[in-house]
C-alpha positions, 0 to 999 in steps of 0.5 A: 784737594782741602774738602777731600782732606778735611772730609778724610780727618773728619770721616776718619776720626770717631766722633770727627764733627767738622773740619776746616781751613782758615787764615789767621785772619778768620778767612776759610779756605775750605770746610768740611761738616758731617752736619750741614747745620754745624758751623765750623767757619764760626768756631775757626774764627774765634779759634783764630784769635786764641791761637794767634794769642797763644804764638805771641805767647810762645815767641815772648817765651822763646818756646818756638813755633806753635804746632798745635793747639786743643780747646776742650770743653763740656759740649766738643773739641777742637784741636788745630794745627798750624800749617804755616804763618798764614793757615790753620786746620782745624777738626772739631770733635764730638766730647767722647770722640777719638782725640788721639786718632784726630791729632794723628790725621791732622798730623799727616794732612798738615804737610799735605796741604802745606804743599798744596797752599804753596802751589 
């Protein structure tokens, strides 16, 4: 079921590179590359250490739960979306990819696996 979902936001998104879902603790569940020689498990782990900085960021601001996070930069883009305290997808993106598109496929596949991770 994650590979299924994870090729979906991938497939579904123009200019979707890889998807993956990770713990907090840089763990992967699953992934998901067009490209067998893109490595998303090492994006997603370094990604880890920015999103847990920017919930402890969010809790000292009483700004609420973080939901997502985007890092662009000149080569790609990665948006990530908590799913729950432990877990985290993420789609990285060619530059010119359908951002938008991205963000409403990992929307609707957050509940989706949420489910799934507590069954």
């Amino acid at each position: 079921m994650f590979k299924e979902t994870l090729q979906g936001v991938v497939e579904g998104t123009q200019g979707g590179l890889a998807g993956l879902l990770m713990d907090f603790e840089g763990i992967p569940l699953e992934s998901y590359a067009k490209d067998g020689d893109f490595d998303i498990e090492a994006v997603g782990a370094e990604a880890s250490v920015v999103v847990k900085a920017i919930q402890r960021a969010t809790v000292m601001l009483e700004a609420g739960e973080t939901r997502e996070v985007a890092i662009q930069s000149e080569k790609m883009s990665t948006l990530i979306r908590v799913i729950n305290n432990e877990y985290f997808v993420a789609v990285t993106l060619a530059p010119d990819a359908n951002l938008g598109k991205a963000r409403f496929l990992l929307r609707v596949a957050a509940p989706k696996l949420r489910e799934e991770l507590e069954n």
